[in-house]
DODREN-365406 format. One record per residue (C-alpha): residue in three letters; x, y, z. Coordinates in steps of 0.001 Angstrom, whole numbers, padded with zeros to 6 digits. Layout:
BEGIN
SITE  residuo        u        v        w
SITE      Ala        X        Y        Z
...
END
This chain:
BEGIN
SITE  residuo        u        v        w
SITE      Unk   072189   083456   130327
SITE      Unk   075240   081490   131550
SITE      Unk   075489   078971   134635
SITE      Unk   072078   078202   135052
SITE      Unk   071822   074841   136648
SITE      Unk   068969   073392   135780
SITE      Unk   067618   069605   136090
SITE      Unk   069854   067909   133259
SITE      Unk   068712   064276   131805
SITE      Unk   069725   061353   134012
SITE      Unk   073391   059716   132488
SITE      Unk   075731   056980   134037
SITE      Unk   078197   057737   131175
SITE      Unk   081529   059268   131662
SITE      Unk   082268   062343   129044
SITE      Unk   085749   062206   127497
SITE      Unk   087305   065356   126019
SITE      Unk   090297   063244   124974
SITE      Unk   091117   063715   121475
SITE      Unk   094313   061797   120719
SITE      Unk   095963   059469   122619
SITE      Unk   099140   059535   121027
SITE      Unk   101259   062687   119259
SITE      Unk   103728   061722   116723
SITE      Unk   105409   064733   117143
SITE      Unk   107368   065438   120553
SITE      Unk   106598   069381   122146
SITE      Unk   109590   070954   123628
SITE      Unk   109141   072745   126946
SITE      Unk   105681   071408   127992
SITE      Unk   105000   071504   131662
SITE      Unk   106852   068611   133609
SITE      Unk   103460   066535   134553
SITE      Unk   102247   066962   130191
SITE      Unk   104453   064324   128095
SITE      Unk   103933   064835   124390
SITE      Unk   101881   061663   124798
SITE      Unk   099104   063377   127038
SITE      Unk   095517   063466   125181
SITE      Unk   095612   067376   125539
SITE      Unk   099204   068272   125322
SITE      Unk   099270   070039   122366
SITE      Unk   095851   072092   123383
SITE      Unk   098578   072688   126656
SITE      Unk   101544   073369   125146
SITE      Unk   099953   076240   122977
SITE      Unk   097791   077844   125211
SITE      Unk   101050   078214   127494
SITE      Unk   103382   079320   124326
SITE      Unk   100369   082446   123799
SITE      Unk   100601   083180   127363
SITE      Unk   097367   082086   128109
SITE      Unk   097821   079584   130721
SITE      Unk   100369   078799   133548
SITE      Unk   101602   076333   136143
SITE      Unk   101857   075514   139639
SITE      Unk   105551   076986   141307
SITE      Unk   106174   072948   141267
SITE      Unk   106495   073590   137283
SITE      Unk   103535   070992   136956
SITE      Unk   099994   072017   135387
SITE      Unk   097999   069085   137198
SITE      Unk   096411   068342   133774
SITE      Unk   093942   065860   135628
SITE      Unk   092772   068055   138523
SITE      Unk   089304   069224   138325
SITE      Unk   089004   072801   137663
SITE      Unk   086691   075139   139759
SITE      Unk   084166   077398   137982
SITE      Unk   086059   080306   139299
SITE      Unk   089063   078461   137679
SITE      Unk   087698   078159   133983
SITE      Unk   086278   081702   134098
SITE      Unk   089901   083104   134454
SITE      Unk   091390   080739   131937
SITE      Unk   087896   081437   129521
SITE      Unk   088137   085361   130018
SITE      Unk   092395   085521   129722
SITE      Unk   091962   083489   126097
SITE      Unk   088867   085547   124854
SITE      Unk   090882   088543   125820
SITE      Unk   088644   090233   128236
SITE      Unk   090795   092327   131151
SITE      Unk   089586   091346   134479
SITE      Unk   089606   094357   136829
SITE      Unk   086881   095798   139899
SITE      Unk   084459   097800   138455
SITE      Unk   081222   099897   139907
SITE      Unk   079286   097101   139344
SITE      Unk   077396   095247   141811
SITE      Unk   078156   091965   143597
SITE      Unk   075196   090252   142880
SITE      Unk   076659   087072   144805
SITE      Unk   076771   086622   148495
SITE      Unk   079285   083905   148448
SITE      Unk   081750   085888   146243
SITE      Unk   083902   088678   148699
SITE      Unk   085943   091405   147213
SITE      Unk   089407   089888   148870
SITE      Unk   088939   086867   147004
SITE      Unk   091432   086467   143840
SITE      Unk   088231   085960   141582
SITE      Unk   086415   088780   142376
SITE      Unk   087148   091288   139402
SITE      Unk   087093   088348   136712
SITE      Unk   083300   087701   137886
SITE      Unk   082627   091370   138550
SITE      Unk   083836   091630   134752
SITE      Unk   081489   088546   133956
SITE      Unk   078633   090626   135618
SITE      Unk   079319   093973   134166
SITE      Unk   079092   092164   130704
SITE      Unk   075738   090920   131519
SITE      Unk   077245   087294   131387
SITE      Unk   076999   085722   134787
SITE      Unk   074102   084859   136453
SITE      Unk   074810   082922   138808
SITE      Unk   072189   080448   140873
SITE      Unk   069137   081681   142364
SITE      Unk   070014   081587   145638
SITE      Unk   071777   084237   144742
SITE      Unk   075691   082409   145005
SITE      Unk   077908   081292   142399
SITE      Unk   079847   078664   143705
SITE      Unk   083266   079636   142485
SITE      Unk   084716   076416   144442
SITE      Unk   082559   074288   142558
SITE      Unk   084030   071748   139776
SITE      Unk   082620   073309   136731
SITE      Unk   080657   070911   134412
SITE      Unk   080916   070187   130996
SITE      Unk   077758   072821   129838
SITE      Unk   078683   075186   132013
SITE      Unk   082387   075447   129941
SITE      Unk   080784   075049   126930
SITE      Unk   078112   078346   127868
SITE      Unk   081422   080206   129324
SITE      Unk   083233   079630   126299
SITE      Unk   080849   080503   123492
SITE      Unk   079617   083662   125468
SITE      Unk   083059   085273   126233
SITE      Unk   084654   084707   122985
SITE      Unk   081094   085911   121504
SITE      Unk   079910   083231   119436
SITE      Unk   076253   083977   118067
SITE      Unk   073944   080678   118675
SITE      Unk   070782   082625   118783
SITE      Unk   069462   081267   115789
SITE      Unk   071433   077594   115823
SITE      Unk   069287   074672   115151
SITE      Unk   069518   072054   117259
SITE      Unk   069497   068279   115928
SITE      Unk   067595   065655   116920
SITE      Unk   070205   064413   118576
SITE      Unk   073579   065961   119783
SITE      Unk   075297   063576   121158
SITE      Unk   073961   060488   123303
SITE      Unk   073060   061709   126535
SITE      Unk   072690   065325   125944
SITE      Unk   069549   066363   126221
SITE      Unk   068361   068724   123409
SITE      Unk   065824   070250   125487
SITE      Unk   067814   071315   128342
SITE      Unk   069427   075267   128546
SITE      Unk   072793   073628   127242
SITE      Unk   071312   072556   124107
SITE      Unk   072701   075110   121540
SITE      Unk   076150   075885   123226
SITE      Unk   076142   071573   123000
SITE      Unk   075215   071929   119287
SITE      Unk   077902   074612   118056
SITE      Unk   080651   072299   119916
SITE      Unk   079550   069275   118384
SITE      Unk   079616   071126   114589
SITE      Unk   082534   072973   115445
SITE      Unk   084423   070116   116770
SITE      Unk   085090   071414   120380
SITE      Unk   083913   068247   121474
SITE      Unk   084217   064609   120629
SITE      Unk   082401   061415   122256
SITE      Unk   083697   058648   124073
SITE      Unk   084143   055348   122412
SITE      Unk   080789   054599   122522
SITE      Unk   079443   057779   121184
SITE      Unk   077923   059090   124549
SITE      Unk   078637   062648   126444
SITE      Unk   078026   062783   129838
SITE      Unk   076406   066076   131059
SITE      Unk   077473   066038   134113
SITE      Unk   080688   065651   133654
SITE      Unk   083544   067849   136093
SITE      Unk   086101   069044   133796
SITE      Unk   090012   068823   134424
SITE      Unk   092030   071562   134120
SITE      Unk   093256   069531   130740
SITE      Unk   089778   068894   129190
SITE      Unk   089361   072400   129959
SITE      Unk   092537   073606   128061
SITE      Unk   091461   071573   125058
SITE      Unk   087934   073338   124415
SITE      Unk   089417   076747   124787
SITE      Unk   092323   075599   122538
SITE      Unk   090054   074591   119854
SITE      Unk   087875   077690   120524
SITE      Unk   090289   079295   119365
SITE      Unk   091676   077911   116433
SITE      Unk   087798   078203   115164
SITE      Unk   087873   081682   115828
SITE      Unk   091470   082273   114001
SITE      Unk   090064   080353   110978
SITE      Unk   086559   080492   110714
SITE      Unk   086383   076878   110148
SITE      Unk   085250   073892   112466
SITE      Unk   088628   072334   114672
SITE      Unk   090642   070200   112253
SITE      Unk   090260   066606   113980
SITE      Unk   093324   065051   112508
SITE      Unk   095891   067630   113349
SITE      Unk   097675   064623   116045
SITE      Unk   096359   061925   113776
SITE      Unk   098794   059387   112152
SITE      Unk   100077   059834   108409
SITE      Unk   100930   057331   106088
SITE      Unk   101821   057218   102442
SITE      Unk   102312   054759   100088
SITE      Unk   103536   056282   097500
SITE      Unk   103523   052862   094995
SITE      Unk   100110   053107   095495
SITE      Unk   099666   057030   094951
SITE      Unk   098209   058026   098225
SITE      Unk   098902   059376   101565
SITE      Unk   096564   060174   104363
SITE      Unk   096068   060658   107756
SITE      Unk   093926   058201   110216
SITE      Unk   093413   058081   114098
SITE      Unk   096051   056971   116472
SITE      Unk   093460   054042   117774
SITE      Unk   092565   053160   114076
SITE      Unk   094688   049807   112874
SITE      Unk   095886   049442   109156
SITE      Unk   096506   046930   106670
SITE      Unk   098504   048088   104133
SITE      Unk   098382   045316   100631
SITE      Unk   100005   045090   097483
SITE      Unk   097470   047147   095617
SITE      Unk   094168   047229   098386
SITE      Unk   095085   048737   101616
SITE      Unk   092530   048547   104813
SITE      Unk   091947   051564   107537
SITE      Unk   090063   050834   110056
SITE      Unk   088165   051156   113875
SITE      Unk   089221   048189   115411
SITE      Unk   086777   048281   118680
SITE      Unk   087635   044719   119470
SITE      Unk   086818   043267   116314
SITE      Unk   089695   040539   115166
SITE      Unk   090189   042059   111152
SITE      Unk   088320   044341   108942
SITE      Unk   085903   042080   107438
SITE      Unk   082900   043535   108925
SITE      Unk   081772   046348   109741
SITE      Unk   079876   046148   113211
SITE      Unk   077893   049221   114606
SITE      Unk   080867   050543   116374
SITE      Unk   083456   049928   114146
SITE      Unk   084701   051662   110464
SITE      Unk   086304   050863   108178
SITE      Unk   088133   053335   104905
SITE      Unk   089878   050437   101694
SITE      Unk   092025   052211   099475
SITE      Unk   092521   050151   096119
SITE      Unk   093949   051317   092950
SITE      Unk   091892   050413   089610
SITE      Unk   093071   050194   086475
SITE      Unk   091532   052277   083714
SITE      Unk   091226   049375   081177
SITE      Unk   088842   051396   078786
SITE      Unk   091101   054507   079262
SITE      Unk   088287   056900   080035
SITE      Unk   088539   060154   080832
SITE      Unk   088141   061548   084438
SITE      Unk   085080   062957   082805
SITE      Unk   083680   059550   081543
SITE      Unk   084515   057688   084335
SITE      Unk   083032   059634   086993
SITE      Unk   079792   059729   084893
SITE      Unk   079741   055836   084781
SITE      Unk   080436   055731   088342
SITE      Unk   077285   058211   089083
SITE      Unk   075092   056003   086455
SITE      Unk   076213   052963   088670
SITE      Unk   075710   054285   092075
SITE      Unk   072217   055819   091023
SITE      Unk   071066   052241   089953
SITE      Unk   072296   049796   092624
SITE      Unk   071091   052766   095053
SITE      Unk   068128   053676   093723
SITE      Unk   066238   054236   096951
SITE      Unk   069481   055699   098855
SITE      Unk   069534   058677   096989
SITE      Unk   073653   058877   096629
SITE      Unk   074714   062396   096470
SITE      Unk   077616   063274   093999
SITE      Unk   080163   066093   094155
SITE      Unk   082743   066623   091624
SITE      Unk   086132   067953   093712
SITE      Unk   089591   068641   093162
SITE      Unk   091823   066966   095680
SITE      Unk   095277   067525   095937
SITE      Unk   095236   068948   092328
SITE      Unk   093445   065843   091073
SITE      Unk   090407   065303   089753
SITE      Unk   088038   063708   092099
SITE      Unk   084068   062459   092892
SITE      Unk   082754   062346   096305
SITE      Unk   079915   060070   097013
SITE      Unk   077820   059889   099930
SITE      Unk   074946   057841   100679
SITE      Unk   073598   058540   104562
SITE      Unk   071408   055773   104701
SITE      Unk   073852   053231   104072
SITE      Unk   076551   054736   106146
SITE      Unk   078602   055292   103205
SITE      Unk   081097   057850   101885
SITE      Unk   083374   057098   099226
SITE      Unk   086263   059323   096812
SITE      Unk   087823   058385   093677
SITE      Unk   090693   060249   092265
SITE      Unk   092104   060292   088726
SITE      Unk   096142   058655   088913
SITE      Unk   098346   060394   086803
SITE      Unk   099103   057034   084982
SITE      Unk   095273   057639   083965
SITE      Unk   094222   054301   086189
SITE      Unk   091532   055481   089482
SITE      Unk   092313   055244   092700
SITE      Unk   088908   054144   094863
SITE      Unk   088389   055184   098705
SITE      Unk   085496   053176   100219
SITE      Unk   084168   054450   103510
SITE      Unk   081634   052600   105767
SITE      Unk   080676   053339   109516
SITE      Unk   078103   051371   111860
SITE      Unk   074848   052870   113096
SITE      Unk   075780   052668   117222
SITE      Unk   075577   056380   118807
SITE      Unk   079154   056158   117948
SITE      Unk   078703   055984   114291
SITE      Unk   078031   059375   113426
SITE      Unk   081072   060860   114956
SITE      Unk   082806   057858   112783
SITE      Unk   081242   059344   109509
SITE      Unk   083592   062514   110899
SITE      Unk   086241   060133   110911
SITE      Unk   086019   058684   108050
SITE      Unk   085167   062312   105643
SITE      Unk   088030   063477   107662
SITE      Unk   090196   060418   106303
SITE      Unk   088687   060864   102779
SITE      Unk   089805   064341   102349
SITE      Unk   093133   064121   104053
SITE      Unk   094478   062551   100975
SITE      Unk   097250   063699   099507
SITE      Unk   099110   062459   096113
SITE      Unk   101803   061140   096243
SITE      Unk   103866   059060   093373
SITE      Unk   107102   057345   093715
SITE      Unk   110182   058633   092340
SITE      Unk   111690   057064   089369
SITE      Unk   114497   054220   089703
SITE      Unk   117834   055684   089054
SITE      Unk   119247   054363   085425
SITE      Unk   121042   051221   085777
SITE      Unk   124330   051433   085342
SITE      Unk   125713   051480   081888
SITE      Unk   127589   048288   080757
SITE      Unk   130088   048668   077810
SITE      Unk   129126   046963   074785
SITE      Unk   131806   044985   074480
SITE      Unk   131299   043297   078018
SITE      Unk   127399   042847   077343
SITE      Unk   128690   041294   073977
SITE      Unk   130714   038988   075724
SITE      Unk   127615   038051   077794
SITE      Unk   126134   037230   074409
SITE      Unk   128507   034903   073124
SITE      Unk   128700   033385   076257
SITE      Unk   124563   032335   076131
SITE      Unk   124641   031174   072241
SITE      Unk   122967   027768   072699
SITE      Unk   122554   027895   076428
SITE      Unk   118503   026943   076727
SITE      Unk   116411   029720   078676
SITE      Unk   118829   033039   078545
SITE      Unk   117252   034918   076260
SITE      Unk   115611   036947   078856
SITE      Unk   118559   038112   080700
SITE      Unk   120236   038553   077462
SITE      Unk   117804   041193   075722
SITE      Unk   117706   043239   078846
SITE      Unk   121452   043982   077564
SITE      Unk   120885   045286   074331
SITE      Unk   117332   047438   074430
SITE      Unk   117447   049122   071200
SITE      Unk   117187   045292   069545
SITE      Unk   114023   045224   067124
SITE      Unk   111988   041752   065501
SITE      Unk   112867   042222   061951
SITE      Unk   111690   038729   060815
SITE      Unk   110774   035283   062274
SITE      Unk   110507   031723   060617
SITE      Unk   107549   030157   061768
SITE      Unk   108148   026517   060889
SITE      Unk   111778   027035   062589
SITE      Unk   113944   024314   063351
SITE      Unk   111265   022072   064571
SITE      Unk   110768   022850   068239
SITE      Unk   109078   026127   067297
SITE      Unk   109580   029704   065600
SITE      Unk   112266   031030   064982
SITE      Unk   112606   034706   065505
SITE      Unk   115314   037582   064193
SITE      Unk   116421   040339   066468
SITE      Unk   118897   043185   065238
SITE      Unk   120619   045449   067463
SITE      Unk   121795   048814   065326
SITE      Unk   123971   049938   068709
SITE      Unk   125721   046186   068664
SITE      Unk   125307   045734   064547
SITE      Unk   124435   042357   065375
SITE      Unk   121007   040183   064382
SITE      Unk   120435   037571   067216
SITE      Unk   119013   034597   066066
SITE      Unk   116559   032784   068595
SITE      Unk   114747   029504   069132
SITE      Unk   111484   031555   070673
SITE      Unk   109617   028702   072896
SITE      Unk   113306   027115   074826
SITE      Unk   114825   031016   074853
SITE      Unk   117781   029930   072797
SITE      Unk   120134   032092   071363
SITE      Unk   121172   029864   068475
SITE      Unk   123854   031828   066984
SITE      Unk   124687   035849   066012
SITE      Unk   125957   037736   062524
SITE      Unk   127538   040823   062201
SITE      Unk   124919   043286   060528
SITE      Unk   121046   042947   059935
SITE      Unk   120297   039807   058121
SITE      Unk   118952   036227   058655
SITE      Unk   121446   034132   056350
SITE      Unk   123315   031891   059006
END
């Protein structure tokens, strides 16, 4: 049964079906009122590039106009494919006439048993249409079963789980059609614009091309690092700290830095560990498991062994304690860790989407080797070395010059401020004779020997 107004929990809060803020990515030929930098231009831009939404003759789409229930039936039937045209079937709605431009899409709603209307027997086609009522005119046309769909304890804040909305709620809330505001409530009574709109149809029907919930970070911001050997993709309103080897995602919400996490805030760190004990992806992961099973005895961390991005990886979540973390295998054998931690507000379990979604955006990444240095001929670099015999502290510079050189013996009692040590260069045929703890070069023979 669709459209069935019935008493709907008391809310204050205002619904937001804004998804991104910001696109990175500028769309060409958008309508002239939908910048690339409109919450729902992409979901826009789409629909219109399928043919399944239009303008005004102004060349606008009035993204923030409310949209009438007659409205999002035509836009709901056009995407789900359904052919609006007068049938036998009976009017059952006194405020609906047959001159009106709606009447064959809700004659087609009728005929298909999917319109009901109110029971004073009108349907209101002028009326803003709310946030259920979309969501039940969207999973009925493009025939989404929720028959059988549980229903959580708790949706979202402020939908009510008991109310005729509940399931449609549900399958847009696992599917992503959906999101909460910032502080994790969705208003029921919410009047949809004609952009909000757009965007649950638009992911509607990616779901349906890929039988998989809406991606969430398709107009989320990427970053790599590639010193580091990572690169994912985090929200637009997310800050980052990016460090020398530990690098900090996270929800800023007002807070100052990332130290804490507060219960509307998250936060994802991204450190690289070396592999000092040069354990096996294998061995490591089953140390990790050993060590997250003791310090979280009661927490009952559950461990999945992944490839990600052709690496070997371990997931880790632990619900209770609002935690999710990944750790790949580097190919320089070291780990890289991904912590993940996300408050308990109403907000905080769409920021465990968040931050999964972070975790598994990750891509490897390495950076490219230097380019060889230039080659210097021998004779210059051993002009160099004549130049530094008995010049105090150029041995460094020096031995970067010649890097086949080898120890072949050392004095230890030396000269009498320390060892002296023997280096012999085949490509130079020279032995370099040093004063080790002043980096001396004391003096150089032709061939490999130590009789100066």
């Amino acid at each position: 049964m669709i459209l069935r107004p019935r008493k709907i929990a008391t809310s204050i809060l205002v619904f937001v079906v804004i998804f991104s803020t910001q696109h990175l990515t500028a769309l060409a030929a958008n309508f002239s009122d939908v910048p690339a930098t409109h919450a729902n231009s992409t979901a826009i831009q789409t629909l219109k590039d399928a043919g399944l939404v239009s303008g005004y003759p102004s060349g606008n789409f009035k993204p923030e106009q409310k949209v009438t229930r007659a409205e999002a039936l035509a836009m709901i039937l056009k995407a789900a494919g359904i052919t609006s045209a007068k049938t036998s079937s009976k009017m059952p709605f006194k405020d609906v006439g047959e001159n009106d431009w709606f009447y064959p899409m809700i004659q087609k709603g009728v005929a298909l048993g999917k319109l009901k209307g109110y029971e004073d027997k009108t349907f209101r086609p002028n009326k803003t249409v709310t946030l259920p009522e979309a969501l039940a005119l969207t999973t009925s046309f493009f025939q989404i079963d929720i028959k059988k769909l549980p229903v959580d304890a708790v949706i979202y804040d402020g939908l009510n789980t008991k109310d005729w909305y509940s399931k449609q709620a549900q399958y847009s809330k696992n599917k992503n059609l959906i999101e909460p505001d910032a502080k994790g409530h969705v208003d029921p009574f919410a009047e949809l614009t004609r952009g909000e709109l757009a965007e649950i149809i638009y992911r509607a029907r990616s779901v349906q091309q890929t039988g998989k919930a809406f991606d969430i970070t398709k107009n989320w911001v990427e970053i790599e690092y590639k010193e580091n050997f990572w690169k994912v993709k985090y929200p637009a309103d997310w800050e980052l700290f990016k460090g020398l080897r530990n690098s900090v995602l996270w929800k800023k919400n007002g807070q100052a830095f990332f130290t804490r996490v507060l219960p509307t805030t998250a936060r994802v760190s991204i450190s690289v560990v070396d592999n000092a004990e040069n354990l096996t992806a294998t061995q490591y992961f089953s140390k990790l498991k050993a060590d997250y099973t003791e310090n979280y005895k009661d927490a009952k961390p559950i461990f999945a062994d992944i490839s990600i991005s052709s690496r070997p990886a371990l997931k880790i979540t632990i619900k209770e304690r609002r935690m999710e973390d990944l750790v790949i295998q580097l190919s320089n054998n070291n780990f890289l860790m991904i912590y993940g931690e996300y408050g308990d507000a109403p907000i905080g379990e769409f920021l465990a989407k968040q931050v999964d979604a972070i975790l598994m955006s990750y891509q490897y990444v390495e950076k490219p080797p230097e380019p060889p240095k230039p080659v210097i001929p021998l004779e210059d670099r051993l002009g160099t070395l004549r130049e530094n015999i008995l010049v105090p502290d150029k041995w460094k510079a020096t031995a970067e010059l010649f890097p086949d050189k080898k120890l072949i013996s050392t004095d230890a009692i030396g000269i009498g401020t320390g060892p002296v040590d023997y280096y012999y260069s085949k490509e130079a045929n020279q032995t370099i004779k040093l004063e080790r703890n002043s980096g001396t070069i004391l003096n150089i023979r032709e061939g490999g020997t130590t009789a100066f």
